[in-house]
Residue frames as a rotation matrix with the C-alpha (Angstrom) as fourth column:
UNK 1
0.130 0.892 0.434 67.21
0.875 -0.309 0.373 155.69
0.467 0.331 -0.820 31.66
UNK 2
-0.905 -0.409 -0.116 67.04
0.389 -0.688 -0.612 159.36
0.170 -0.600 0.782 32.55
UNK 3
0.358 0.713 -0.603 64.49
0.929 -0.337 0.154 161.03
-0.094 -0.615 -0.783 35.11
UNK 4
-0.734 -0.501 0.459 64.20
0.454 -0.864 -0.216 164.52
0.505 0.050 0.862 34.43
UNK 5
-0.588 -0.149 -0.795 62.90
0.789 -0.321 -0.523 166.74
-0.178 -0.935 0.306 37.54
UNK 6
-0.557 -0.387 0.735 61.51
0.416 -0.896 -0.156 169.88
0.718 0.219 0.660 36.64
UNK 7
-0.143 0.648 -0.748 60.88
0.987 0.147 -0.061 171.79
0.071 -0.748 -0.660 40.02
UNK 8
0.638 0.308 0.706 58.99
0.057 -0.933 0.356 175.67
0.768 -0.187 -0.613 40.89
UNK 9
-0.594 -0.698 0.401 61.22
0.039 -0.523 -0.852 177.45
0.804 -0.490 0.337 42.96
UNK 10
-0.611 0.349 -0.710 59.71
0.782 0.131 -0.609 178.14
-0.119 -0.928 -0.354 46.68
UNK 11
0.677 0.722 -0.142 57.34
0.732 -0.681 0.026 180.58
-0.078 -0.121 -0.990 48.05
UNK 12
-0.595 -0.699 0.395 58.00
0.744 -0.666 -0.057 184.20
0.303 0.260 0.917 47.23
UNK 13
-0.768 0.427 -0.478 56.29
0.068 -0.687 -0.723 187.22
-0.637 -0.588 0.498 48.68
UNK 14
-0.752 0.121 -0.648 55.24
-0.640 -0.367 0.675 188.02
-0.156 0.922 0.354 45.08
UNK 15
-0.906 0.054 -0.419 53.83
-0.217 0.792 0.571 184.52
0.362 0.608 -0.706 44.65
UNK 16
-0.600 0.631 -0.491 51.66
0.755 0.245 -0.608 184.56
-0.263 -0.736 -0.624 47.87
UNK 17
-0.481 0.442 -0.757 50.37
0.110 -0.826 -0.552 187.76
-0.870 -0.349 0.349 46.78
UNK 18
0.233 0.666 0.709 49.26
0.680 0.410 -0.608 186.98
-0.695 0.624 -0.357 43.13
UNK 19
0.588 -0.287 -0.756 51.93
-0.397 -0.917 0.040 189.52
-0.705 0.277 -0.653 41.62
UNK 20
0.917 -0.391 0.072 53.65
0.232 0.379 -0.896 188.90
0.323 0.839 0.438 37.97
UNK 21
0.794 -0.583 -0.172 56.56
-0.309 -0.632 0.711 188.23
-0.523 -0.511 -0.682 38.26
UNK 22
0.947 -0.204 0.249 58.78
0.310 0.789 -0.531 187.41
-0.088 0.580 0.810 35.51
UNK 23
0.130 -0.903 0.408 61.67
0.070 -0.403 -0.913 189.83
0.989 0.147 0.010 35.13
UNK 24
0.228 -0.342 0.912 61.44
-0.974 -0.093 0.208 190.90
0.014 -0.935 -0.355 38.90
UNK 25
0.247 -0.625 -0.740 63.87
0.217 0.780 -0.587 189.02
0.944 -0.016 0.329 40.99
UNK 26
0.467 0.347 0.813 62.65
-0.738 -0.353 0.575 188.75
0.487 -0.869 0.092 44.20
UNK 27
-0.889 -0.432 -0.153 64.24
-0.322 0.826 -0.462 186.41
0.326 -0.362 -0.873 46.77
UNK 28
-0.137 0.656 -0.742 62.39
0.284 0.744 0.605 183.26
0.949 -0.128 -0.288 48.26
UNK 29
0.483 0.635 0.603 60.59
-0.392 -0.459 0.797 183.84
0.783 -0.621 0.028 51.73
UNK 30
-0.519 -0.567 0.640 61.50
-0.849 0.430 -0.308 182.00
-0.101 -0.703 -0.704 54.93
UNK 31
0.551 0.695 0.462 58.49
-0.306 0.683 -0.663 179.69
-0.777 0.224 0.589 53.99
UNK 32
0.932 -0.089 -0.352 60.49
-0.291 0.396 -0.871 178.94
0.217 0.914 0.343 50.78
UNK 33
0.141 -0.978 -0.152 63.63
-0.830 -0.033 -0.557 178.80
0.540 0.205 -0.816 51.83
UNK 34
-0.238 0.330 0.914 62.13
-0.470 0.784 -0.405 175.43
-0.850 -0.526 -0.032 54.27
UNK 35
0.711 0.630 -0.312 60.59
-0.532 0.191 -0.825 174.56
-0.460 0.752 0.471 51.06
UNK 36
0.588 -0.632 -0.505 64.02
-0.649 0.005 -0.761 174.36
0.484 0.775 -0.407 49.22
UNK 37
-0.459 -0.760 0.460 65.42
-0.886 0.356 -0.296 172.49
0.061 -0.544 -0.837 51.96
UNK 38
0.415 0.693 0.590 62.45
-0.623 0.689 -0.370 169.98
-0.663 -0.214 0.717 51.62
UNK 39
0.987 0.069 -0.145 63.42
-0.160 0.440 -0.884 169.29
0.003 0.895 0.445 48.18
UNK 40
-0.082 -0.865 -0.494 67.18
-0.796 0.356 -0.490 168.70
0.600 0.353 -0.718 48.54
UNK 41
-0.317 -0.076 0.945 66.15
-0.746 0.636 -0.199 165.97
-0.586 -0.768 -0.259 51.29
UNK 42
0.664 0.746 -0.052 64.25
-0.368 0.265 -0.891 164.51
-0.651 0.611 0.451 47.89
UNK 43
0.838 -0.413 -0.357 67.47
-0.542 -0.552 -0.633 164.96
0.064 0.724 -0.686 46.04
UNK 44
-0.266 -0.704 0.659 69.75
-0.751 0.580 0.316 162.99
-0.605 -0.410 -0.683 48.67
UNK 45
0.108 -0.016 0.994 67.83
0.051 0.999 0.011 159.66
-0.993 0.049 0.108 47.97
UNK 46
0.997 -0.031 -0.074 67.96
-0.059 0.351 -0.935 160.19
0.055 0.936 0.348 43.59
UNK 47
0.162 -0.985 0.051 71.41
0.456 0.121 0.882 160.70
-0.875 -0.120 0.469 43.69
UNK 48
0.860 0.488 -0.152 71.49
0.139 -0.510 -0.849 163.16
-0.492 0.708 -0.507 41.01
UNK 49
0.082 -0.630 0.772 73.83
0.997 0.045 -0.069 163.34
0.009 0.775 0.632 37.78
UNK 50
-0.523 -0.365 0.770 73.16
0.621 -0.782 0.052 167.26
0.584 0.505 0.636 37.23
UNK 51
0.191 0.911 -0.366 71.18
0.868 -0.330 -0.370 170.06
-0.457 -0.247 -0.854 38.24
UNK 52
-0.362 0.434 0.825 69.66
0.712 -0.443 0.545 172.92
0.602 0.784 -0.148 35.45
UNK 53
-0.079 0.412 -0.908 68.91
0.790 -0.529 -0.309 176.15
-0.608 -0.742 -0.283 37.19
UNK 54
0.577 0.632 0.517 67.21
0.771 -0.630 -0.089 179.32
0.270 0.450 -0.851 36.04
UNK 55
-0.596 -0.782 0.182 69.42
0.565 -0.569 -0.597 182.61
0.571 -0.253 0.781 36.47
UNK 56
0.292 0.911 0.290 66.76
0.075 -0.324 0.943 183.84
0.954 -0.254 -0.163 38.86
UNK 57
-0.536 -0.299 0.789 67.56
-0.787 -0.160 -0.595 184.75
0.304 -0.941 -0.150 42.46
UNK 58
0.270 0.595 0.757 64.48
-0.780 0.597 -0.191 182.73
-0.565 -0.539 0.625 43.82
UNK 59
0.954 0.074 -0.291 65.50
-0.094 0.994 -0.058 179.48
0.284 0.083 0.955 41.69
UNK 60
0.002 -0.998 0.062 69.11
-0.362 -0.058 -0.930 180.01
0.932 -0.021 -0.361 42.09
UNK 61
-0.402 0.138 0.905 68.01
-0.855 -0.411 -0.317 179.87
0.329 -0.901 0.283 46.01
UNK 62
0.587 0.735 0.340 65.88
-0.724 0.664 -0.186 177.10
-0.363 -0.137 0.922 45.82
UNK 63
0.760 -0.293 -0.580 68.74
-0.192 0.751 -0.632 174.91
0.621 0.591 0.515 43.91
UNK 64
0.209 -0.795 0.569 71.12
-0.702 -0.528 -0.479 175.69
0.681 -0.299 -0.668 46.48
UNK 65
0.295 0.182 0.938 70.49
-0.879 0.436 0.192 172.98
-0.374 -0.881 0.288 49.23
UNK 66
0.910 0.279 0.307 70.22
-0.166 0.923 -0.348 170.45
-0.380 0.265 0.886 46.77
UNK 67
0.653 -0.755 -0.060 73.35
-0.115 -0.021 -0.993 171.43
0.749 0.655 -0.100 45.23
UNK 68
0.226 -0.420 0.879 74.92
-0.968 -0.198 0.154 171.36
0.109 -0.885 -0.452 48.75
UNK 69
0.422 0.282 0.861 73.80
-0.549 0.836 -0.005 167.55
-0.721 -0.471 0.508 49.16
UNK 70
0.935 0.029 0.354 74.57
0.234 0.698 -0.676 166.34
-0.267 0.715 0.646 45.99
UNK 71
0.462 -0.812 -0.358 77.76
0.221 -0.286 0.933 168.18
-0.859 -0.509 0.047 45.58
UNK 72
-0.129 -0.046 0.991 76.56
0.982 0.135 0.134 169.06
-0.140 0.990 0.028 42.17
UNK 73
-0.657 0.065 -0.751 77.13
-0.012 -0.997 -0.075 173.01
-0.754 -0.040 0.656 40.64
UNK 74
0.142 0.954 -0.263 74.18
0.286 -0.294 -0.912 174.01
-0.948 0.054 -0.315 39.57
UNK 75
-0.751 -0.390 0.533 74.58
0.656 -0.343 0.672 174.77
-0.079 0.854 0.514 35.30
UNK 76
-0.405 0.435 -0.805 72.76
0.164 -0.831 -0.532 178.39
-0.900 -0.347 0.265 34.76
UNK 77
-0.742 -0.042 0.669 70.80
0.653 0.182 0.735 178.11
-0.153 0.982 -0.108 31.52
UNK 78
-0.644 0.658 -0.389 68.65
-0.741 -0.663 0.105 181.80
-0.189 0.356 0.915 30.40
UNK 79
-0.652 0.633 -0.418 66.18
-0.217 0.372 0.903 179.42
0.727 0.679 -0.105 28.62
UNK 80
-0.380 0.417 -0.826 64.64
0.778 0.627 -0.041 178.18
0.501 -0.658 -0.562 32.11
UNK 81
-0.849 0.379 -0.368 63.88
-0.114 -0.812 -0.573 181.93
-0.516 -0.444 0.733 33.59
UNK 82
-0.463 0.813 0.353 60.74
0.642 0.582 -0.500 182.45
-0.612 -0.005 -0.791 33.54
UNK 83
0.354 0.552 0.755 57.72
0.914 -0.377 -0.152 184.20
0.200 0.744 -0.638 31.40
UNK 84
-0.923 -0.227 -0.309 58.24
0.349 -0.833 -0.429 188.23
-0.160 -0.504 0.848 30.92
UNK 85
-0.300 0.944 -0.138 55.49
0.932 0.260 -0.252 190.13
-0.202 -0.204 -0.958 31.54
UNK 86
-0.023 0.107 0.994 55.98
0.632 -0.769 0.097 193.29
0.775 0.630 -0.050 29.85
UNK 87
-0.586 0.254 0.770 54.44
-0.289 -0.953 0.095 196.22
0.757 -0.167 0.631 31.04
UNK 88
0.530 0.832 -0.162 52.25
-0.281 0.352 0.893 193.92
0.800 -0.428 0.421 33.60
UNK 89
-0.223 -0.685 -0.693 55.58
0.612 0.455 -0.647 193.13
0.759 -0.569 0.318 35.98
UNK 90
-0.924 -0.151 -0.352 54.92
0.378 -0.205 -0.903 193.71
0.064 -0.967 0.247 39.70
UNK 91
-0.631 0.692 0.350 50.99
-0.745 -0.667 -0.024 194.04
0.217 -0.276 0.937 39.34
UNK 92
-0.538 0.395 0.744 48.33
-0.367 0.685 -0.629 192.03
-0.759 -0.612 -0.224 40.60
UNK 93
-0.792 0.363 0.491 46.33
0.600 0.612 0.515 189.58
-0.114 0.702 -0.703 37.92
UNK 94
-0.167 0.980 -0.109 43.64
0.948 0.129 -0.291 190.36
-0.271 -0.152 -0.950 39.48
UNK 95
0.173 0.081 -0.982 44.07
-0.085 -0.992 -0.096 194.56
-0.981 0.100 -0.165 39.08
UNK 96
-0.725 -0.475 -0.498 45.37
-0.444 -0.231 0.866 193.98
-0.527 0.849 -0.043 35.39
UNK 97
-0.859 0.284 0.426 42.78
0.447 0.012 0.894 192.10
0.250 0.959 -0.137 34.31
UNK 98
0.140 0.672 -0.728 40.13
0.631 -0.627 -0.457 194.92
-0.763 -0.395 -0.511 35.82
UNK 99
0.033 -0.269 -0.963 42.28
-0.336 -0.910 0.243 197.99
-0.941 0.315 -0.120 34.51
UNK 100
-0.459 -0.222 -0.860 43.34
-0.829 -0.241 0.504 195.95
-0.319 0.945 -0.073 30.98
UNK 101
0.196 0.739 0.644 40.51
-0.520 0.635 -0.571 193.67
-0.831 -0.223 0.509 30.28
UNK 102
0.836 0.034 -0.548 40.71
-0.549 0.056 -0.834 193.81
0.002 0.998 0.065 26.45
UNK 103
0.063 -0.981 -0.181 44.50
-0.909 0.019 -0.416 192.75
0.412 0.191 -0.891 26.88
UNK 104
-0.715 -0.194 0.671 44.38
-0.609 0.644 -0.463 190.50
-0.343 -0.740 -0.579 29.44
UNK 105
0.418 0.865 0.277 41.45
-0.518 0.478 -0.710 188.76
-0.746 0.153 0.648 28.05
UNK 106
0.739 -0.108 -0.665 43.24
-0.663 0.062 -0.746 188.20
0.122 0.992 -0.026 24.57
UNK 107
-0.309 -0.937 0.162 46.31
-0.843 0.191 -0.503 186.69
0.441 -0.292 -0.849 26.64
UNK 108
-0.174 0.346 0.922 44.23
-0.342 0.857 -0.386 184.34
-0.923 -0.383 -0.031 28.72
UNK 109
0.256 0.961 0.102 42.36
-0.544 0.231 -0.807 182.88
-0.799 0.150 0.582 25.60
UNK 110
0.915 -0.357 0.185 45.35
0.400 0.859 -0.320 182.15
-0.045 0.367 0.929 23.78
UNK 111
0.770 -0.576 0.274 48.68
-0.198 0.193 0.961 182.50
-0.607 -0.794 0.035 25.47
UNK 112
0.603 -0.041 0.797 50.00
0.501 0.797 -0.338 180.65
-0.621 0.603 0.500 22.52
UNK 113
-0.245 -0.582 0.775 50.59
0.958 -0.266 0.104 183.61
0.146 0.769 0.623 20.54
UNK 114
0.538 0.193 0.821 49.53
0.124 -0.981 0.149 186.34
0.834 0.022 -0.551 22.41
UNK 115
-0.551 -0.653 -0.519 51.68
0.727 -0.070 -0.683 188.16
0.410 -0.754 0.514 25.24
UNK 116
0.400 0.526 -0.751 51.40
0.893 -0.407 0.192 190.31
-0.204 -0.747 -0.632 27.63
UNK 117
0.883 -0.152 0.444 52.27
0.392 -0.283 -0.875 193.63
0.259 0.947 -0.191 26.32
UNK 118
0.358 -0.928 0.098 55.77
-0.818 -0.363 -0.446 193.84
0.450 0.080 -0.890 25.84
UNK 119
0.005 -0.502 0.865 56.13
-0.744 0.576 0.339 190.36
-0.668 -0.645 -0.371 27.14
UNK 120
-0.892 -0.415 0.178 56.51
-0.376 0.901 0.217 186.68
-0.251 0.127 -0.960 26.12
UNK 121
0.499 0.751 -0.432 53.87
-0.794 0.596 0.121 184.60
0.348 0.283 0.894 23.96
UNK 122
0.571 -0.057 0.819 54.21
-0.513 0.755 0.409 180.89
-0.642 -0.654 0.402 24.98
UNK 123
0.990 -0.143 -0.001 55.61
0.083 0.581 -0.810 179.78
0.117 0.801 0.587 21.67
UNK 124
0.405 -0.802 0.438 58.62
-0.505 -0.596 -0.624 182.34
0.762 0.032 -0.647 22.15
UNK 125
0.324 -0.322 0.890 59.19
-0.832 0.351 0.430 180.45
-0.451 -0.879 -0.154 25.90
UNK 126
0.448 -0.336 0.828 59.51
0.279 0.933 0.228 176.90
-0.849 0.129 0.512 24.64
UNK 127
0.961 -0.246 0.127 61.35
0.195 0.273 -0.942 178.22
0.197 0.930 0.311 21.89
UNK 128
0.031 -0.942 0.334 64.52
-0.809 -0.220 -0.546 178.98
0.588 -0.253 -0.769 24.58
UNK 129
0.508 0.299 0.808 63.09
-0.827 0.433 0.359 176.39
-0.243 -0.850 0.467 26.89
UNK 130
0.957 0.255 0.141 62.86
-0.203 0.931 -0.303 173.29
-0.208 0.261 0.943 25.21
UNK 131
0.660 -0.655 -0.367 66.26
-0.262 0.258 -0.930 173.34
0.704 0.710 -0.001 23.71
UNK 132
0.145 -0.451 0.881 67.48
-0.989 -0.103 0.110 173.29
0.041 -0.887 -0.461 27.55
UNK 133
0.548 0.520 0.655 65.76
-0.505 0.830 -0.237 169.87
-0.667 -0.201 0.717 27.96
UNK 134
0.959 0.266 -0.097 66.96
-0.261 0.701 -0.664 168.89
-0.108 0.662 0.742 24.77
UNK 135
0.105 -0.973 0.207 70.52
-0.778 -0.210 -0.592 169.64
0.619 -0.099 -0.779 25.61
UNK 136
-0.048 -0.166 0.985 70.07
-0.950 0.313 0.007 167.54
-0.309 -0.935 -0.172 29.13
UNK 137
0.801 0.429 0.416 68.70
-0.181 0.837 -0.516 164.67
-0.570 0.338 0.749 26.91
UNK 138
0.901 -0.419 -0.111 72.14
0.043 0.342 -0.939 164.49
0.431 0.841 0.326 25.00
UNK 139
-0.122 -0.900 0.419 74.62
-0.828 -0.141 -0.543 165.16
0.548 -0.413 -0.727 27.85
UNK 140
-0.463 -0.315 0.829 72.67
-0.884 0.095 -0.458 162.83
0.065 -0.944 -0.322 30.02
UNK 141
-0.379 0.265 -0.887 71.96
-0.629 0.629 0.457 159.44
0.678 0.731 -0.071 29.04
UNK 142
0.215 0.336 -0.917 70.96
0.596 0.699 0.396 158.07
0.774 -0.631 -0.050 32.22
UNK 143
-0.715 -0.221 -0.663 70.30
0.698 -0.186 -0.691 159.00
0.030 -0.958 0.287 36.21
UNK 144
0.288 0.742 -0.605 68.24
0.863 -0.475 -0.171 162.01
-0.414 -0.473 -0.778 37.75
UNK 145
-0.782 -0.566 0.259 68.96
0.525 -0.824 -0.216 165.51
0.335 -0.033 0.942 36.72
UNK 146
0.041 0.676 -0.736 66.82
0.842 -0.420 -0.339 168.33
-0.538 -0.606 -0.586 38.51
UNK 147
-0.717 0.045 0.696 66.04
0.324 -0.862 0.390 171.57
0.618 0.505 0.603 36.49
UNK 148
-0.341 0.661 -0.668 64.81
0.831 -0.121 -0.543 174.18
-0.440 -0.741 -0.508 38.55
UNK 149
-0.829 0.209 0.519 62.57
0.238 -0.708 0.665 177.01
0.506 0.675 0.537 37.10
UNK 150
-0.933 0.307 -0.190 59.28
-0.196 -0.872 -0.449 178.44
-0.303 -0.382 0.873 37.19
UNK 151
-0.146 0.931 0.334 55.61
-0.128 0.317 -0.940 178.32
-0.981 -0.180 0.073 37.02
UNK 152
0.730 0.283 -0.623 54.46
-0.652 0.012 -0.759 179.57
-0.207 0.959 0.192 33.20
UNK 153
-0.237 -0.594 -0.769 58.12
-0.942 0.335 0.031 177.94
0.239 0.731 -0.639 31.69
UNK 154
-0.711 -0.417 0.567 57.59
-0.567 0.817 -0.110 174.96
-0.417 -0.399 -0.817 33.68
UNK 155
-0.204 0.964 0.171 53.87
0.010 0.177 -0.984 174.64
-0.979 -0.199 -0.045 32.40
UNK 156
0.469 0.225 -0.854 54.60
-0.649 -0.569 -0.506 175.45
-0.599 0.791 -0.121 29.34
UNK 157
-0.482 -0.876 0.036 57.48
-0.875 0.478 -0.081 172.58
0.053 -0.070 -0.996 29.23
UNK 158
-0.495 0.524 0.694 54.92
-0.256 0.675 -0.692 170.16
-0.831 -0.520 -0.200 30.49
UNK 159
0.587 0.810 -0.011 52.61
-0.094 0.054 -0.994 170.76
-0.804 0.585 0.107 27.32
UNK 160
0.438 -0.524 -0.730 55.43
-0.877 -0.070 -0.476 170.71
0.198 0.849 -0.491 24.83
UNK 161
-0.845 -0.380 0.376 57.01
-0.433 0.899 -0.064 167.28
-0.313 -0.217 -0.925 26.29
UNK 162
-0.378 0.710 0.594 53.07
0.238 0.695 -0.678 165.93
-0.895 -0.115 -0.432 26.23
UNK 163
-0.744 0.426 0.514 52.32
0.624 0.170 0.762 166.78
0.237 0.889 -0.392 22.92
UNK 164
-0.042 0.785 -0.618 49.63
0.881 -0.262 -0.394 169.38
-0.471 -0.561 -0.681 24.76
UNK 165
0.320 0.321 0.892 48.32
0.675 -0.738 0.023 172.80
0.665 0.594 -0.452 22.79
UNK 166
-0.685 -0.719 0.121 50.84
0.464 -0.558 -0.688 175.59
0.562 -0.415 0.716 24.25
UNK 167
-0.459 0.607 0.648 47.65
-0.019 -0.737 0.676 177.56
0.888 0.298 0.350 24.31
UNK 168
0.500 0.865 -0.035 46.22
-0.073 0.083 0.994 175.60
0.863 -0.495 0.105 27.27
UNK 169
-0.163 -0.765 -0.622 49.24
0.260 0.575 -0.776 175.76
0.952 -0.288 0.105 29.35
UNK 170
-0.835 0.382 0.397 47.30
-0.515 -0.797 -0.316 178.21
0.196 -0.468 0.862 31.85
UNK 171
-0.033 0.966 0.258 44.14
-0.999 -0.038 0.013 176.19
0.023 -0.257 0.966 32.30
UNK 172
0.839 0.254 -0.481 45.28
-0.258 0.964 0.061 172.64
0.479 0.073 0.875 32.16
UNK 173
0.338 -0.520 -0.785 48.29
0.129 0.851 -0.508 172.46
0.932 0.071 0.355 34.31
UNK 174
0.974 -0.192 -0.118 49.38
0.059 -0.287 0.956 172.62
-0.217 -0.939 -0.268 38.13
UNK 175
0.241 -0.971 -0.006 52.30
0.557 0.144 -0.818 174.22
0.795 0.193 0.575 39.32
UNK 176
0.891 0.366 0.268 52.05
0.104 -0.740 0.665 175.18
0.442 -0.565 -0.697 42.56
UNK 177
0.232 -0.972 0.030 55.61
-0.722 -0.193 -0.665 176.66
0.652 0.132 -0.746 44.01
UNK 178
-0.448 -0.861 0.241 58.35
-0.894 0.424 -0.144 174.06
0.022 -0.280 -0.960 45.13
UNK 179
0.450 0.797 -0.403 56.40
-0.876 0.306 -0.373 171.54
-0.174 0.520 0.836 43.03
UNK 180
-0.686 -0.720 0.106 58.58
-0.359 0.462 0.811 168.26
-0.633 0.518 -0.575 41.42
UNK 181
0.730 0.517 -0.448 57.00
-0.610 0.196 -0.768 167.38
-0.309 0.833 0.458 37.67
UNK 182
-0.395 -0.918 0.035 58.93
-0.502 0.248 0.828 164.38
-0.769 0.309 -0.559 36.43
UNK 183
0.407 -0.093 -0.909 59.77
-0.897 -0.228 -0.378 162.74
-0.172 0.969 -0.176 33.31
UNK 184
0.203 -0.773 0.602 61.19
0.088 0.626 0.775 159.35
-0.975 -0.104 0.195 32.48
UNK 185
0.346 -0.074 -0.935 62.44
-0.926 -0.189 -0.327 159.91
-0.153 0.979 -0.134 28.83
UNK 186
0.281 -0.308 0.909 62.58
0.122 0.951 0.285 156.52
-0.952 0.030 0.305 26.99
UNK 187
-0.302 -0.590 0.749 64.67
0.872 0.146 0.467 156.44
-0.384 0.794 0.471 23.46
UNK 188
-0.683 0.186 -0.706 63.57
0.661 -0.254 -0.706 160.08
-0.310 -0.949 0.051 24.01
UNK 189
-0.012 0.961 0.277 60.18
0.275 -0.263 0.925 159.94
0.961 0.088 -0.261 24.46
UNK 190
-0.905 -0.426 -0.014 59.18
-0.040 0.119 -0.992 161.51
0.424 -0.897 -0.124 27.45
UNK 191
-0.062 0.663 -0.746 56.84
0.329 0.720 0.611 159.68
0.942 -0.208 -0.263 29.31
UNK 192
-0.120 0.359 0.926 54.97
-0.711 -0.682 0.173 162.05
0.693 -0.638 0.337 32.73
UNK 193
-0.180 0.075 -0.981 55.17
0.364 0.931 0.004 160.07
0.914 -0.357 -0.195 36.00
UNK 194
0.258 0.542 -0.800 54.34
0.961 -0.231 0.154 162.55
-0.101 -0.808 -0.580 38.49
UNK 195
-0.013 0.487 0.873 52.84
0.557 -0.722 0.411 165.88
0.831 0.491 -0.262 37.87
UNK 196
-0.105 -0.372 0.922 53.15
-0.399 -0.834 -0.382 168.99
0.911 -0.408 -0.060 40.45
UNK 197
0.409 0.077 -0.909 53.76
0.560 0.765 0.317 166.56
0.720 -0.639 0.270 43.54
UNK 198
-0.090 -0.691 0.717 54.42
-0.374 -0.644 -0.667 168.16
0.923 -0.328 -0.201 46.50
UNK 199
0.747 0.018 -0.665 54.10
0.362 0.828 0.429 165.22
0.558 -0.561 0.612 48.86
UNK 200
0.062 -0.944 -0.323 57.63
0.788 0.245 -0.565 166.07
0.613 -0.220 0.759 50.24
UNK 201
-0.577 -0.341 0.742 56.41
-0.292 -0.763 -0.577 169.56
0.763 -0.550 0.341 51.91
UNK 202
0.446 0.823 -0.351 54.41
0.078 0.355 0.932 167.57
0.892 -0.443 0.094 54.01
């Protein structure tokens, strides 16, 4: 049987501060970079088959420990980076959806198929995403693999595995950073067994 991982990179300045950040490529804090070391200590006991990493400084960062422990190289797959945010990259939610209400309003309400302008609609994510997943599900027929990524892709991932409207991928899932969302995939189906768990930064 295979257990597929899928974890939020650590804490980023950006993140603590409620700034978009999809293209930017900010590194992980000192708070994250503890974070990332939590989760390879997670990683020792699965023994892991692979690990799936975003081409992202801050996941790249966050996979890094675990790849240490496990003595597995990270495979770099574009599909796993996260949402872009257009013309909204490196501003606060909160100030964008003041200054562009009309916009930002149309995005919240249905994600699905609206973007931010000049960015990513959710459909357009799981349409690079998913095929990651679907790749891991045909190399790896059994064991752990970890896939590290990002809030929106990871949320978005979550609702396309569960059969969940993209649309609600914002308002119905957690993903708070250096999260673990797993998966057991049976004759693959995949079947949620623990949802943004972060038991392990305790």
């Amino acid at each position: 049987m295979l257990t597929l991982h899928l974890v939020r990179h650590g804490d980023t300045l950006q993140a603590a501060e409620g700034i978009l950040s999809g293209d930017l490529d900010p590194p992980l804090t000192d708070s994250g970079r503890a974070q990332a070391e939590r989760i390879a200590l997670v990683s020792k006991s699965l023994g892991l088959a692979a690990i799936y990493c975003s081409p992202k400084l801050r996941a790249r960062m966050t996979a890094e420990p675990t790849a240490k422990v496990s003595g597995k190289t990270p495979v770099i797959a574009d599909g796993l980076r996260e949402i872009a945010y257009g013309r909204w990259e490196g501003m606060r939610e909160a100030d964008v959806r003041a200054q562009e209400t009309e916009a930002f309003d149309a995005w919240h309400n249905d994600p699905a198929i609206q973007s931010p302008p000049g960015g990513e609609t959710a459909f357009a994510i799981a349409a690079r995403a998913v095929p990651v997943l679907a790749d891991i599900v045909r190399t790896h027929a059994s064991g752990h693999v970890m896939v590290f990524s990002h809030k929106a892709t990871i949320r978005i991932l979550v609702c396309a595995l569960l059969g969940i409207p993209l649309a609600r991928f914002r308002s119905h899932v957690a993903c708070p950073t250096a999260s673990i969302t797993s998966f057991e995939v049976h004759g693959g189906i995949p079947m949620l067994i623990q949802a943004a768990d972060v038991h392990h930064l305790d």
